[in-house]
PyMOL CGO cylinders between C-alpha atoms (Angstrom):
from pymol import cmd
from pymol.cgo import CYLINDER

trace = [
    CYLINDER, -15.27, -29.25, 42.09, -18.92, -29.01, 42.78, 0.3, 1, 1, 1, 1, 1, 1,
    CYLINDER, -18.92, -29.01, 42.78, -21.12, -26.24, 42.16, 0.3, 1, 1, 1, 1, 1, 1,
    CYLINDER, -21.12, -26.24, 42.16, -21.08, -25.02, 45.63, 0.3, 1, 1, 1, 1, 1, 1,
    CYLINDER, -21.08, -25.02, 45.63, -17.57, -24.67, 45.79, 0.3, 1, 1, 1, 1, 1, 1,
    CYLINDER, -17.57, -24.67, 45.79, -17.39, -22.62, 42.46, 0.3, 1, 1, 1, 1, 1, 1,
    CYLINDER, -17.39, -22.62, 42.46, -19.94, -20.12, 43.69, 0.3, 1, 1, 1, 1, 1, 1,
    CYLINDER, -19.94, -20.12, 43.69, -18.00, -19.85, 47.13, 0.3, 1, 1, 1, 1, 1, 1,
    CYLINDER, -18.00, -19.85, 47.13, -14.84, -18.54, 44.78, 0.3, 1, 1, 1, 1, 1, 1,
    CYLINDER, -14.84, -18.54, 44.78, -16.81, -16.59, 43.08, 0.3, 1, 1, 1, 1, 1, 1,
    CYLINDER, -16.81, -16.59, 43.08, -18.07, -14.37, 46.16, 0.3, 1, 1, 1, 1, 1, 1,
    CYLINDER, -18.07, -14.37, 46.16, -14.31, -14.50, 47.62, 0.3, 1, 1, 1, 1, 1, 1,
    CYLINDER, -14.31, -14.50, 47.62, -13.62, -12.96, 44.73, 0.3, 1, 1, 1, 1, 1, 1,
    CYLINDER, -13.62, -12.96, 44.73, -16.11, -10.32, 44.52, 0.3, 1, 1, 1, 1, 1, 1,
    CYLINDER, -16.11, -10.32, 44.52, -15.28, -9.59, 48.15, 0.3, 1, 1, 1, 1, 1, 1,
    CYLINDER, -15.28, -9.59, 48.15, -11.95, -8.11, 47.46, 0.3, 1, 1, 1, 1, 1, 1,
    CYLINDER, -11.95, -8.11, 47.46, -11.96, -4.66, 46.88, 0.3, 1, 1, 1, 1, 1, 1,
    CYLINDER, -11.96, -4.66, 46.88, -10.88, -2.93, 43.48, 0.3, 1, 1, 1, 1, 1, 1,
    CYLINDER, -10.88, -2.93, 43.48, -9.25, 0.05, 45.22, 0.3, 1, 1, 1, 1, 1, 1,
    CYLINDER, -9.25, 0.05, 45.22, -7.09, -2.44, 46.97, 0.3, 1, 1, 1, 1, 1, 1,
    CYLINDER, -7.09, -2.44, 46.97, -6.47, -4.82, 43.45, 0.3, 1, 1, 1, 1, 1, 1,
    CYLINDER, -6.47, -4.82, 43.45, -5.82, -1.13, 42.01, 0.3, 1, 1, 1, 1, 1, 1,
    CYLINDER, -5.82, -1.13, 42.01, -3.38, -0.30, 44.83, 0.3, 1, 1, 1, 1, 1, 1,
    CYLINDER, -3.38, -0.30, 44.83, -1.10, -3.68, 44.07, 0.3, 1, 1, 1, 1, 1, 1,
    CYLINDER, -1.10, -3.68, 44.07, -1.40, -2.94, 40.31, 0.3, 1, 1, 1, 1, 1, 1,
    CYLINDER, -1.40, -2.94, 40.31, -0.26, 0.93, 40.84, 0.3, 1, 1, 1, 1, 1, 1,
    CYLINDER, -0.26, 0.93, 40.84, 2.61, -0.32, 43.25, 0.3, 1, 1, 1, 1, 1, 1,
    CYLINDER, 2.61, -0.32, 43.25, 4.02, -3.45, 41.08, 0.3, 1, 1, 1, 1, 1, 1,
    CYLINDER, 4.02, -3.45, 41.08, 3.85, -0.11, 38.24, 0.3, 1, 1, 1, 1, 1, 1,
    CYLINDER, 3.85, -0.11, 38.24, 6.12, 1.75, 40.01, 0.3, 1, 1, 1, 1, 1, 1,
    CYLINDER, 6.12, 1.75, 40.01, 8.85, -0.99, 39.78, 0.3, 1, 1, 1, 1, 1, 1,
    CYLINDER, 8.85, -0.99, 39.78, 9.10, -0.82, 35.92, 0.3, 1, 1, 1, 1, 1, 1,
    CYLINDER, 9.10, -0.82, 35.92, 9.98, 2.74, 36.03, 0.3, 1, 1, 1, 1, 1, 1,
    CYLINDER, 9.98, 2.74, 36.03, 13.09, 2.14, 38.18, 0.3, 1, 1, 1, 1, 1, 1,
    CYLINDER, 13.09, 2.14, 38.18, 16.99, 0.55, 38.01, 0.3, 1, 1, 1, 1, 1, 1,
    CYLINDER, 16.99, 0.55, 38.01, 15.80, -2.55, 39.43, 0.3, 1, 1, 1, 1, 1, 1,
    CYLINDER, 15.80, -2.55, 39.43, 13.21, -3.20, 37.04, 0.3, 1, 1, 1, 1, 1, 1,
    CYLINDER, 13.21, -3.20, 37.04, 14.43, -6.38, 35.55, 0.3, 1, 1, 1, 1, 1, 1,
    CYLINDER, 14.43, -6.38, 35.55, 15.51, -7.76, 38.68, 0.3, 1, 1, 1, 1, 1, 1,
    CYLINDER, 15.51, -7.76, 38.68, 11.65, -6.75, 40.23, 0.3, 1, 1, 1, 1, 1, 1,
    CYLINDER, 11.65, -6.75, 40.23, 10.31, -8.58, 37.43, 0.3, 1, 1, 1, 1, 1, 1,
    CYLINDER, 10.31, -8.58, 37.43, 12.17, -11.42, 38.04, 0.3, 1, 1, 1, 1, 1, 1,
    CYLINDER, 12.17, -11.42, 38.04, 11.59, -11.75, 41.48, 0.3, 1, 1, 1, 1, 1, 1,
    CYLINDER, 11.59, -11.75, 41.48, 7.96, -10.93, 41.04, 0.3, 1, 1, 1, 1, 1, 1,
    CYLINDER, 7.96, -10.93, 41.04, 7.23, -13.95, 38.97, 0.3, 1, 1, 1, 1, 1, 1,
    CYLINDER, 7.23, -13.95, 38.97, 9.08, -16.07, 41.82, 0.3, 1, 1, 1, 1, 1, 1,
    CYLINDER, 9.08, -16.07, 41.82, 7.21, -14.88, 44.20, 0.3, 1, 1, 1, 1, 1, 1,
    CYLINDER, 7.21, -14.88, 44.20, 3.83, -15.24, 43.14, 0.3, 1, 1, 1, 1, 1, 1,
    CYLINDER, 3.83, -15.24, 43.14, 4.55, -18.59, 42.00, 0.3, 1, 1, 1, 1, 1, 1,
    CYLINDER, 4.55, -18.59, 42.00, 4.62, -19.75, 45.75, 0.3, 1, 1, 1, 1, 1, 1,
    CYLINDER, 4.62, -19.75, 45.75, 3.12, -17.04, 47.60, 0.3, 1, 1, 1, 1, 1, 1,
    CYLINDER, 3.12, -17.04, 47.60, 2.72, -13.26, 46.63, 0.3, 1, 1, 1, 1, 1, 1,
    CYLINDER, 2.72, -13.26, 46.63, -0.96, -12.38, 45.45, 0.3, 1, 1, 1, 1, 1, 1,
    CYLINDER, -0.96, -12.38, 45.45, -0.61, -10.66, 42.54, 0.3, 1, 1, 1, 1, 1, 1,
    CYLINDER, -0.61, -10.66, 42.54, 0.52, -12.03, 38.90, 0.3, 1, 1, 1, 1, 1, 1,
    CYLINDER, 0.52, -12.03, 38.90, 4.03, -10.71, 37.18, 0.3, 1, 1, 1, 1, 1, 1,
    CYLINDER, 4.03, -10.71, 37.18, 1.92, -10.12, 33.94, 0.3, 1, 1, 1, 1, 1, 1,
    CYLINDER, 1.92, -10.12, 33.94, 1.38, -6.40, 35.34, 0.3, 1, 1, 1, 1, 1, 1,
    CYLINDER, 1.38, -6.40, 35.34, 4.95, -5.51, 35.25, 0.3, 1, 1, 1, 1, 1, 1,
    CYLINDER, 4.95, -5.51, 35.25, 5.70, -7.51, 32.28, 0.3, 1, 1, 1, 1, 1, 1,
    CYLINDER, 5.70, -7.51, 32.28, 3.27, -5.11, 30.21, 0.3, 1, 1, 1, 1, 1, 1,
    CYLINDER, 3.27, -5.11, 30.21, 4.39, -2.54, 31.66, 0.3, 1, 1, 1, 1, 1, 1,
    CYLINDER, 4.39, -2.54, 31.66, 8.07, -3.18, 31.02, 0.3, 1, 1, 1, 1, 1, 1,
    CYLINDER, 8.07, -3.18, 31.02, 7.42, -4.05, 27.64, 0.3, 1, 1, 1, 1, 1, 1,
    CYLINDER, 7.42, -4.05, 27.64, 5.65, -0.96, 26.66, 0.3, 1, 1, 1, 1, 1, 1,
    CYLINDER, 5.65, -0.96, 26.66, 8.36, 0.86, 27.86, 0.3, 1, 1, 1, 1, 1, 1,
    CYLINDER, 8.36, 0.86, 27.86, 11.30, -1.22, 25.68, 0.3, 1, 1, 1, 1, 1, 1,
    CYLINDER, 11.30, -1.22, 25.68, 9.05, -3.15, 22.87, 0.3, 1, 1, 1, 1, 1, 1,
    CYLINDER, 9.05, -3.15, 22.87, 12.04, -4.82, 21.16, 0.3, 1, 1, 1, 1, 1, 1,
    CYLINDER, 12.04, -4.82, 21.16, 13.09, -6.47, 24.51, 0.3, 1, 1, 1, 1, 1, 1,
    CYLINDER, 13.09, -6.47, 24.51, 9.41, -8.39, 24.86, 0.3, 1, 1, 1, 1, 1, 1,
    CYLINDER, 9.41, -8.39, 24.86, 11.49, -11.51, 24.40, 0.3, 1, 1, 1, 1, 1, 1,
    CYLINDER, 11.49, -11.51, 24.40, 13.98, -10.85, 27.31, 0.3, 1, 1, 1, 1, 1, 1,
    CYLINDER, 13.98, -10.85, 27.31, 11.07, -9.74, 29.48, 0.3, 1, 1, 1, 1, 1, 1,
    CYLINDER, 11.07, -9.74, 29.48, 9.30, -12.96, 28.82, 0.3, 1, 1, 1, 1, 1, 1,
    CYLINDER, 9.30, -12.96, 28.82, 12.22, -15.11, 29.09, 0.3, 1, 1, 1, 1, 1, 1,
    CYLINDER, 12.22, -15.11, 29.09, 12.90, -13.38, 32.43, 0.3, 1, 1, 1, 1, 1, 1,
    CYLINDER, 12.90, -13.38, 32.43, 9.40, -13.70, 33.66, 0.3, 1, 1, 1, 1, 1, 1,
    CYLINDER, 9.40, -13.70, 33.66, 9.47, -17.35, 32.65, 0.3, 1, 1, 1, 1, 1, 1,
    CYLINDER, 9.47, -17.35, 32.65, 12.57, -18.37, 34.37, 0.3, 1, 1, 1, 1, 1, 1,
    CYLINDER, 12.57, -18.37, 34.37, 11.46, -16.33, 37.56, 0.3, 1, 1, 1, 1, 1, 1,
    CYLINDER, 11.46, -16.33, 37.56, 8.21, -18.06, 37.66, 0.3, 1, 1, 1, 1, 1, 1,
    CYLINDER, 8.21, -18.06, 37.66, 9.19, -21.64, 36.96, 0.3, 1, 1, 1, 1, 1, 1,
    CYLINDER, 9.19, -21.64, 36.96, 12.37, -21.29, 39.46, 0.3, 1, 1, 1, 1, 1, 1,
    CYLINDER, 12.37, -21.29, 39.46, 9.23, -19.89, 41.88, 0.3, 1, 1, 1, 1, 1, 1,
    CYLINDER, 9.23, -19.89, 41.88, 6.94, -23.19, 41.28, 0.3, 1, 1, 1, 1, 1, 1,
    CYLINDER, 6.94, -23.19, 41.28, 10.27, -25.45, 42.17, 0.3, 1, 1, 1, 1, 1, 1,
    CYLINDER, 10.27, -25.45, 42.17, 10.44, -23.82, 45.54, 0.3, 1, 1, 1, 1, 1, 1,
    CYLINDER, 10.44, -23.82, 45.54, 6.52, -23.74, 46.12, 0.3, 1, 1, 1, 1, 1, 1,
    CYLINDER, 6.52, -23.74, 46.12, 7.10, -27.36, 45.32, 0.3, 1, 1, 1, 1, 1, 1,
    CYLINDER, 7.10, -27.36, 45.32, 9.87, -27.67, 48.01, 0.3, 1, 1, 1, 1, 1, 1,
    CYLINDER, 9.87, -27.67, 48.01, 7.83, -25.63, 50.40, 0.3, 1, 1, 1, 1, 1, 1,
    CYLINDER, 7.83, -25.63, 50.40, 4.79, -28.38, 49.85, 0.3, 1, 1, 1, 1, 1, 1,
    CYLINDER, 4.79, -28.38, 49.85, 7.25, -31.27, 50.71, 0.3, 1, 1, 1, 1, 1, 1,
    CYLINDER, 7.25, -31.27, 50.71, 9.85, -30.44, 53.32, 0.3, 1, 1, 1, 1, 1, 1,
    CYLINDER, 9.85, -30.44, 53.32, 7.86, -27.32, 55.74, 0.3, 1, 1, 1, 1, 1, 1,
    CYLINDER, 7.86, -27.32, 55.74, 3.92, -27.73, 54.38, 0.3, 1, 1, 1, 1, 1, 1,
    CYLINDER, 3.92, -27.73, 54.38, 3.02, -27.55, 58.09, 0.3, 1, 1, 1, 1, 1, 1,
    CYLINDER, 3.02, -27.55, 58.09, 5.06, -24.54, 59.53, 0.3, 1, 1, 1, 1, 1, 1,
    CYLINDER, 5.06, -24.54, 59.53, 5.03, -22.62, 56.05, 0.3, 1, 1, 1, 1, 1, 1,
    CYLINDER, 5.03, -22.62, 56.05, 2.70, -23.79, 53.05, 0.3, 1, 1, 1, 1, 1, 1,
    CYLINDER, 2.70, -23.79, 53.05, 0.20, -24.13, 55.15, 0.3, 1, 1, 1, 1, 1, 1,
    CYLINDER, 0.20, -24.13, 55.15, 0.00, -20.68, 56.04, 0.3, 1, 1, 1, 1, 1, 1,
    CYLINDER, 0.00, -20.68, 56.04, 0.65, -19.76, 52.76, 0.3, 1, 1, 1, 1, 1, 1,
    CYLINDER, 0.65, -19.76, 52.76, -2.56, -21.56, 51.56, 0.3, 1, 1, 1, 1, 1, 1,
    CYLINDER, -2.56, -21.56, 51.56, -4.60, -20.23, 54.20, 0.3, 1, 1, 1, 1, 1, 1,
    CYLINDER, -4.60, -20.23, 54.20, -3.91, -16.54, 53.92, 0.3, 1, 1, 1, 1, 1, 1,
    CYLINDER, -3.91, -16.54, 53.92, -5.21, -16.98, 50.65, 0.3, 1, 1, 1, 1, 1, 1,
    CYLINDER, -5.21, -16.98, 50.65, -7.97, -19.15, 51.78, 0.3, 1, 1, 1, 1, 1, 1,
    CYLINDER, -7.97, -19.15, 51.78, -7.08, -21.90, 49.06, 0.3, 1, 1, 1, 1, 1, 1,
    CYLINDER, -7.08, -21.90, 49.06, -7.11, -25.30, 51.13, 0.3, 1, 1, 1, 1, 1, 1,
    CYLINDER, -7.11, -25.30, 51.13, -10.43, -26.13, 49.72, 0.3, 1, 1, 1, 1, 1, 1,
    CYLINDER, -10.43, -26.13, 49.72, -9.27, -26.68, 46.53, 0.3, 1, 1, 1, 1, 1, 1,
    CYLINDER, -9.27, -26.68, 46.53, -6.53, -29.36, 47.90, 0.3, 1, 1, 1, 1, 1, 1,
    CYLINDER, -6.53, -29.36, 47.90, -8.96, -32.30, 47.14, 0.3, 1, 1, 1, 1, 1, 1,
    CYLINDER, -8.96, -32.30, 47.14, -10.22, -30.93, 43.97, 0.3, 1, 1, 1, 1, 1, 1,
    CYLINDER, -10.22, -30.93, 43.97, -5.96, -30.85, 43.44, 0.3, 1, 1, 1, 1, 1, 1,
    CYLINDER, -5.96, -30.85, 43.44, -5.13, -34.12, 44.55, 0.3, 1, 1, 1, 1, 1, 1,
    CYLINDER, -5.13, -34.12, 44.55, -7.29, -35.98, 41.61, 0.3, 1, 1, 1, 1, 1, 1,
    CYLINDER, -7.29, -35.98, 41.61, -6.52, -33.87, 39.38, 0.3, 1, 1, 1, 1, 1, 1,
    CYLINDER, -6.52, -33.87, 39.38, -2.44, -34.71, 39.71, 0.3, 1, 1, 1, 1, 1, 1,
    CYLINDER, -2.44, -34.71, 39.71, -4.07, -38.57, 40.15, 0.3, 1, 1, 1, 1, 1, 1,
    CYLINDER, -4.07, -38.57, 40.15, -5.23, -38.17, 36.48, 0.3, 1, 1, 1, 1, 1, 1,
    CYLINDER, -5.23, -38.17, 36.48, -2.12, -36.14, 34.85, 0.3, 1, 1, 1, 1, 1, 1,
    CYLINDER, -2.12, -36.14, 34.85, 0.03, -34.13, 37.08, 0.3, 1, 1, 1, 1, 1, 1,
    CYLINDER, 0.03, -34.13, 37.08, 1.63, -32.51, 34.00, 0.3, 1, 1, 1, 1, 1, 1,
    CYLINDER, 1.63, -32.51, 34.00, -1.85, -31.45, 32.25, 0.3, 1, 1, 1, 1, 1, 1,
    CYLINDER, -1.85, -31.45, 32.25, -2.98, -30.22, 35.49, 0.3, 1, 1, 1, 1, 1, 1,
    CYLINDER, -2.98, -30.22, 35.49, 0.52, -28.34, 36.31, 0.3, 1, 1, 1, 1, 1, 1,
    CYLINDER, 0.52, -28.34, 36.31, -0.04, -26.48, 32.79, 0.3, 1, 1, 1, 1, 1, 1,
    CYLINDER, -0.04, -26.48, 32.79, -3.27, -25.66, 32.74, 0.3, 1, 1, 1, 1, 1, 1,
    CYLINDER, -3.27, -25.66, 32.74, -2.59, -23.67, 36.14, 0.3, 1, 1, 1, 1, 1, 1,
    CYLINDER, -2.59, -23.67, 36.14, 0.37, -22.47, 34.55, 0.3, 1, 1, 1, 1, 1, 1,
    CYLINDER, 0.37, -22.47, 34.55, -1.43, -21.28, 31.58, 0.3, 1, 1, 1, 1, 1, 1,
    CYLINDER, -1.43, -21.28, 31.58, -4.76, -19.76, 32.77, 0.3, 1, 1, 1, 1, 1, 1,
    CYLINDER, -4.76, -19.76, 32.77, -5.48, -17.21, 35.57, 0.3, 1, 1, 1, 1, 1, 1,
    CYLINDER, -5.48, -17.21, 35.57, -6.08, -20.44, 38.41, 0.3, 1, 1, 1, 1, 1, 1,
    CYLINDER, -6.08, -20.44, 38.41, -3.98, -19.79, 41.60, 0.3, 1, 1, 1, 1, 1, 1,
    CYLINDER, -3.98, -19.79, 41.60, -0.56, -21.27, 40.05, 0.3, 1, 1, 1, 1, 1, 1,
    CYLINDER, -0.56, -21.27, 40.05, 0.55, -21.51, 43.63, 0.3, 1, 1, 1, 1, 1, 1,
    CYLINDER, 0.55, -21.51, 43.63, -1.99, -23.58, 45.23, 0.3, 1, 1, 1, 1, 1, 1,
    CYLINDER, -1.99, -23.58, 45.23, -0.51, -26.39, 42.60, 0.3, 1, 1, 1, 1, 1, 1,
    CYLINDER, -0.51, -26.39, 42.60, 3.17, -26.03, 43.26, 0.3, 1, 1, 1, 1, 1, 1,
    CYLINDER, 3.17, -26.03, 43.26, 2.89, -26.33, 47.24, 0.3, 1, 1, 1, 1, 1, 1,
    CYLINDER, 2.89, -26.33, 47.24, 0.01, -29.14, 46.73, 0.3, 1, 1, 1, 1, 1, 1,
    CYLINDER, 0.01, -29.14, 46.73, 2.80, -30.94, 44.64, 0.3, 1, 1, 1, 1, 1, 1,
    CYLINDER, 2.80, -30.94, 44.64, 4.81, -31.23, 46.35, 0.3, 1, 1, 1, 1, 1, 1,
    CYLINDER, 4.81, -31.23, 46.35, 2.92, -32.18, 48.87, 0.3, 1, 1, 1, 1, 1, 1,
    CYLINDER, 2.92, -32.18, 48.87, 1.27, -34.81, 47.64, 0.3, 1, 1, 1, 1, 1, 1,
    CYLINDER, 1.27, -34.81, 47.64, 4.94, -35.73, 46.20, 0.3, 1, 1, 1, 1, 1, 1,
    CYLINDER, 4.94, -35.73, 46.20, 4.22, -35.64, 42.17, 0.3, 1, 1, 1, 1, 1, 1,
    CYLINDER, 4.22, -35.64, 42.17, 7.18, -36.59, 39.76, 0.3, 1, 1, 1, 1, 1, 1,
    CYLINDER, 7.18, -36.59, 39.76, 9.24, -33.07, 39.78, 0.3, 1, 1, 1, 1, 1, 1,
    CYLINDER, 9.24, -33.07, 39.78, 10.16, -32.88, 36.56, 0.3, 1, 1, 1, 1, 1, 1,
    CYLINDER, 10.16, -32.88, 36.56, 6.18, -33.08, 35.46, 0.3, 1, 1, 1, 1, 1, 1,
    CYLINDER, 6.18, -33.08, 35.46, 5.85, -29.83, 37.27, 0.3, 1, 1, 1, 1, 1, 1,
    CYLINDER, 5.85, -29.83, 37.27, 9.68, -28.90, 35.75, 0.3, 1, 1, 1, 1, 1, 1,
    CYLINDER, 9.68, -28.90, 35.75, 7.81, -29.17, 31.99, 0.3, 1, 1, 1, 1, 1, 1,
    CYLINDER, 7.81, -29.17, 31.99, 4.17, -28.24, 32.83, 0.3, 1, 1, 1, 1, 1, 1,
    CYLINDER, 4.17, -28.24, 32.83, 5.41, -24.67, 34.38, 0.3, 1, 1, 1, 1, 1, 1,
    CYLINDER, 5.41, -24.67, 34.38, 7.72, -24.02, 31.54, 0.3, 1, 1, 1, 1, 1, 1,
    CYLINDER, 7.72, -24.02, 31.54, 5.64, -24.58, 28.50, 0.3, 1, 1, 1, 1, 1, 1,
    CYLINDER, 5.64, -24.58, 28.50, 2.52, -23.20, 30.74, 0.3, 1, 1, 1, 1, 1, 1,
    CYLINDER, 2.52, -23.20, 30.74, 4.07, -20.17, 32.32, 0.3, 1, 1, 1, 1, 1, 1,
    CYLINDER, 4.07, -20.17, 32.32, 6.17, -19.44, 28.85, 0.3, 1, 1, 1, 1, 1, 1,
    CYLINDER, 6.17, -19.44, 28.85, 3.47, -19.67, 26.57, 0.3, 1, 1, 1, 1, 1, 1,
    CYLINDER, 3.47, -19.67, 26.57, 1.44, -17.74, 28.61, 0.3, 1, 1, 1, 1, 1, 1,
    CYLINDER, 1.44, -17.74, 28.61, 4.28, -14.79, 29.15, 0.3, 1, 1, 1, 1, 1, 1,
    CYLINDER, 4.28, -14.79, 29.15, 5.81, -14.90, 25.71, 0.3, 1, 1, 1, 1, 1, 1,
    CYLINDER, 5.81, -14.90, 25.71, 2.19, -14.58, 24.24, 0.3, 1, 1, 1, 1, 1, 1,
    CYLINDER, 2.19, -14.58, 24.24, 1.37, -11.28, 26.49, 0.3, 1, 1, 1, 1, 1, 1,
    CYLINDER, 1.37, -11.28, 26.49, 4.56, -9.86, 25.80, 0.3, 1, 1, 1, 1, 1, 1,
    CYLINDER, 4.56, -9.86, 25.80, 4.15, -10.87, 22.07, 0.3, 1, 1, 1, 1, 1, 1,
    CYLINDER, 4.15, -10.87, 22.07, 1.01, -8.89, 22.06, 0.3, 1, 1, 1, 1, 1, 1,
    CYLINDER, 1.01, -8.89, 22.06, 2.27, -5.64, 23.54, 0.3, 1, 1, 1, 1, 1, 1,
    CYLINDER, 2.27, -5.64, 23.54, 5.38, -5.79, 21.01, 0.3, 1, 1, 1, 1, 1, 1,
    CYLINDER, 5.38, -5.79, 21.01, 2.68, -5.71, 18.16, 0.3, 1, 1, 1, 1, 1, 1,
    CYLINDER, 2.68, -5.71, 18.16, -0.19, -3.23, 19.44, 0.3, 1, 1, 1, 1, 1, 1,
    CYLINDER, -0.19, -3.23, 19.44, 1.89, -1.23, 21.29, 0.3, 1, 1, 1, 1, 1, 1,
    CYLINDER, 1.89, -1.23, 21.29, 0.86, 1.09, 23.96, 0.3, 1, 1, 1, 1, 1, 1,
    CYLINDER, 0.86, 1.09, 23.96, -3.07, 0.65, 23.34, 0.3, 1, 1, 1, 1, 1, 1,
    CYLINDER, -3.07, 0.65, 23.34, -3.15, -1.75, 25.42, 0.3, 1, 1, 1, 1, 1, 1,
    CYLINDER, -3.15, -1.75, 25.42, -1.42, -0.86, 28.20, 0.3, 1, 1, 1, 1, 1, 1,
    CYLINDER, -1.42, -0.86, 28.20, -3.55, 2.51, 28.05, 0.3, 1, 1, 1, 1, 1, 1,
    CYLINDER, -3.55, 2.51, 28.05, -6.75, 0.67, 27.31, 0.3, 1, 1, 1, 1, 1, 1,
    CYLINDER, -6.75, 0.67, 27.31, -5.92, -1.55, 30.87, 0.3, 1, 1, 1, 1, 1, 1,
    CYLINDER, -5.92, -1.55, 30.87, -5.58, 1.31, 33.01, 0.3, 1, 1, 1, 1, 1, 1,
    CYLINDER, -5.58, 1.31, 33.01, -8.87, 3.41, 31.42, 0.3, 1, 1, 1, 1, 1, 1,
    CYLINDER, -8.87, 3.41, 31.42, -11.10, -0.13, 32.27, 0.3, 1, 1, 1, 1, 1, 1,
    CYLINDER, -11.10, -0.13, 32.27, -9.32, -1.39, 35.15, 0.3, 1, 1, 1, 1, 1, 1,
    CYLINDER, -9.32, -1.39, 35.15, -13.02, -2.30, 36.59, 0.3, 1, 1, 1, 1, 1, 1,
    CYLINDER, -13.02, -2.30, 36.59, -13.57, -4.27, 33.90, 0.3, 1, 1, 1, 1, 1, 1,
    CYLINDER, -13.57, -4.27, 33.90, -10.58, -5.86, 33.60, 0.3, 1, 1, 1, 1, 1, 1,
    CYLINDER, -10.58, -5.86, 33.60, -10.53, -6.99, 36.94, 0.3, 1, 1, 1, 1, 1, 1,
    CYLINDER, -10.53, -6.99, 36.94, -13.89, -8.24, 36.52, 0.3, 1, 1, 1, 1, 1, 1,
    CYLINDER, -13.89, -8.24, 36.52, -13.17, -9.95, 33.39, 0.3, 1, 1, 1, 1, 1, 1,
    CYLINDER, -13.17, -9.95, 33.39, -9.83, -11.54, 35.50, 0.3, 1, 1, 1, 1, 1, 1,
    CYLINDER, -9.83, -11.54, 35.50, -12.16, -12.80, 37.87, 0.3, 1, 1, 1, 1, 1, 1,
    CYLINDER, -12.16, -12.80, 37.87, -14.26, -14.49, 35.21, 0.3, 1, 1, 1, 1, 1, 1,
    CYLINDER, -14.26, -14.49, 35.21, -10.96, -16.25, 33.83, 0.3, 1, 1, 1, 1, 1, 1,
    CYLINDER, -10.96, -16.25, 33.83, -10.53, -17.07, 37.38, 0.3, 1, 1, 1, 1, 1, 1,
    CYLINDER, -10.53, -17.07, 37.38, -13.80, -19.18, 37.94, 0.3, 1, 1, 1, 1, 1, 1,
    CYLINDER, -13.80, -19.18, 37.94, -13.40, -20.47, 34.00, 0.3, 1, 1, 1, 1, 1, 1,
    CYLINDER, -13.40, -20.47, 34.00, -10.26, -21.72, 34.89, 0.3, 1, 1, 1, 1, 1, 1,
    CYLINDER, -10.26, -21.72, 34.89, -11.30, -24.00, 37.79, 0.3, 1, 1, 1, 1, 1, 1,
    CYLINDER, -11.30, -24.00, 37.79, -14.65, -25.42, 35.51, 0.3, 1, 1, 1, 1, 1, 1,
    CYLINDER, -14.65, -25.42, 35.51, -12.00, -25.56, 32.68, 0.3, 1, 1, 1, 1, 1, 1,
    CYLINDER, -12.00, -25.56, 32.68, -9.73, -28.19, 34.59, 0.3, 1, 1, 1, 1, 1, 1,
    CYLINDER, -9.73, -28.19, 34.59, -12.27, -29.87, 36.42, 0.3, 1, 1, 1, 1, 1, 1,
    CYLINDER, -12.27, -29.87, 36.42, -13.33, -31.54, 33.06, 0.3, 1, 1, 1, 1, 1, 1,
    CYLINDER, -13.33, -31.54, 33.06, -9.95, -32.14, 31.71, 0.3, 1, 1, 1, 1, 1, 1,
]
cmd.load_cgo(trace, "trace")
């Protein structure tokens, strides 16, 4: 990834608005004060794992603020939600990349970084796979690109699991021991949280490109 191409996701970035980041934080709130919160939780992390915009972390803080001696079962459920997510973004990449991924990765304006993607599953699909898992990078972009560019499933099986659970079970791990600081500190900076997301965001990218 060339410099070019890191200062073009940079100003994509910027471009989005905060009211409308804070808009999808406030509504993915709203689900961890219902019934259904579990199952929104799970199906949150699934979803953003092959297509949905924003990241289940939101509701996973929130959820374990609420219940702080369940930030295992939150994280477990996040986990499993997001890895079963990757499989099918993997499926979508291989059998209907033309009629659905496609779109998928457009909406999002992400097909630039299917080159950048390709080598990088040349050189280790699994240390590529958790590194996307792990960090703030667009997780999705590498479960439709691998499948379609057909990588060994069960790298992207292992990569998700100990990338997406380490990064889950840490967050969670973190609001079980400070409590609801956090969550209150999150919604008093928002700005600067999101900013500081979108800095993770472009780190990410620099980070992998010299793995």
């Amino acid at each position: 990834m060339d410099g070019n191409t890191i200062r073009r996701q940079i100003k994509s970035v910027i471009l989005i608005p905060s009211q409308t980041i804070k808009k999808a934080y406030d509504w993915t709130i709203r689900w961890s004060k219902t019934k259904y919160a579990k199952v929104a939780l799970f199906f949150l992390a699934l979803s953003e794992s092959s297509f949905f915009p924003i990241p289940p972390d939101v509701l996973l803080i929130a959820m374990t603020v609420a219940d702080r001696y369940k930030w295992w079962i939150f994280a477990l459920i996040t986990t499993t939600g997001s890895v079963i997510g990757g499989i099918v973004g993997y499926y979508i990449g291989y059998t209907v990349y033309e009629s659905v991924g496609k779109s998928i990765v457009d909406l999002y304006h992400l097909d630039k970084y299917f080159e950048f993607v390709q080598i990088r599953y040349e050189q280790n699909a699994f240390l590529a796979v958790f590194t996307a898992a792990f960090t703030p990078i667009p997780y999705k972009v590498f479960t439709i690109a691998g499948g379609l560019f057909q990588i060994p499933l069960p790298s992207l099986i292992l990569g998700s699991i100990l990338g997406r659970g380490g990064r889950f079970f840490i967050v969670a791990l973190m609001i079980r021991i400070f409590g609801k600081k956090i969550s209150d500190t999150l919604e008093r900076y928002f700005d600067i949280f999101s900013l500081l997301f979108m800095a993770l965001l472009i780190g990410g990218f620099i980070l992998l490109k010299y793995l």
